[in-house]
N, C-alpha and C positions, 0 to 999 in steps of 0.2 A: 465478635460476630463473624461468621461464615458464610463463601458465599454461596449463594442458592442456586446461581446459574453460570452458565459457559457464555463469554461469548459470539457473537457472531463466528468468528474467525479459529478460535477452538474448537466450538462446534464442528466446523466445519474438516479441521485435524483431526478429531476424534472418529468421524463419520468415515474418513479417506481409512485410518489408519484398524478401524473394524472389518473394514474390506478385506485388507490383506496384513501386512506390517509395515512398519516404518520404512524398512529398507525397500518396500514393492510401491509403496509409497512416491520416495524417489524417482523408482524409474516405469512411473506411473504411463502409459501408453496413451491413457483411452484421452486423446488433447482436446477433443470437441465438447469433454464434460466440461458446464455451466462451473464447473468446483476446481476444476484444474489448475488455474496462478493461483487458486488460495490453498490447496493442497498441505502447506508449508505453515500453514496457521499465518500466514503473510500476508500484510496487504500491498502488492505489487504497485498497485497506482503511487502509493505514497513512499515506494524508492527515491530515494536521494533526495526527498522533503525535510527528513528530521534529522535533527542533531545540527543542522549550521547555526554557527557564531553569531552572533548580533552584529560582529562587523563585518561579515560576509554579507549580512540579508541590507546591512546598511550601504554597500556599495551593490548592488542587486535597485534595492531602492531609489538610487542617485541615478544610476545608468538608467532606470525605467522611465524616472521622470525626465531627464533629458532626452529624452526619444520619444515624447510624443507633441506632435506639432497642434498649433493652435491655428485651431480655422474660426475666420468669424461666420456667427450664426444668421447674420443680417445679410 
């Protein structure tokens, strides 16, 4: 089976990259466009989210819950 669509973020590569080329792409100017950090078919927000270790996200985990204080609600 094939797929029938792009997307978001291909989309959005494919659109930049009709404009001009790839390489115009890159040293794309126009910053105020709504499309600009996805440009790259990238989703910027989600740098340095993926690919950690389980025992990375497991001491991420440990340090998070020892940092937060317990107030009472009464």
């Amino acid at each position: 089976m094939t797929k029938k669509y792009l997307s978001p973020l291909q989309s959005i590569r494919k659109y930049c990259v009709n404009i001009g080329s790839p390489n115009e792409v890159r040293n794309c100017t126009f910053i105020n466009c709504e499309l600009y950090p996805f440009r790259f078919g990238k989703n910027p927000n989600l740098k340095g989210k993926r690919g950690r270790s389980s025992e990375h996200m497991q001491r991420i985990r440990k340090k998070l819950k020892n940092s937060y204080v317990s107030v009472p609600l009464n």
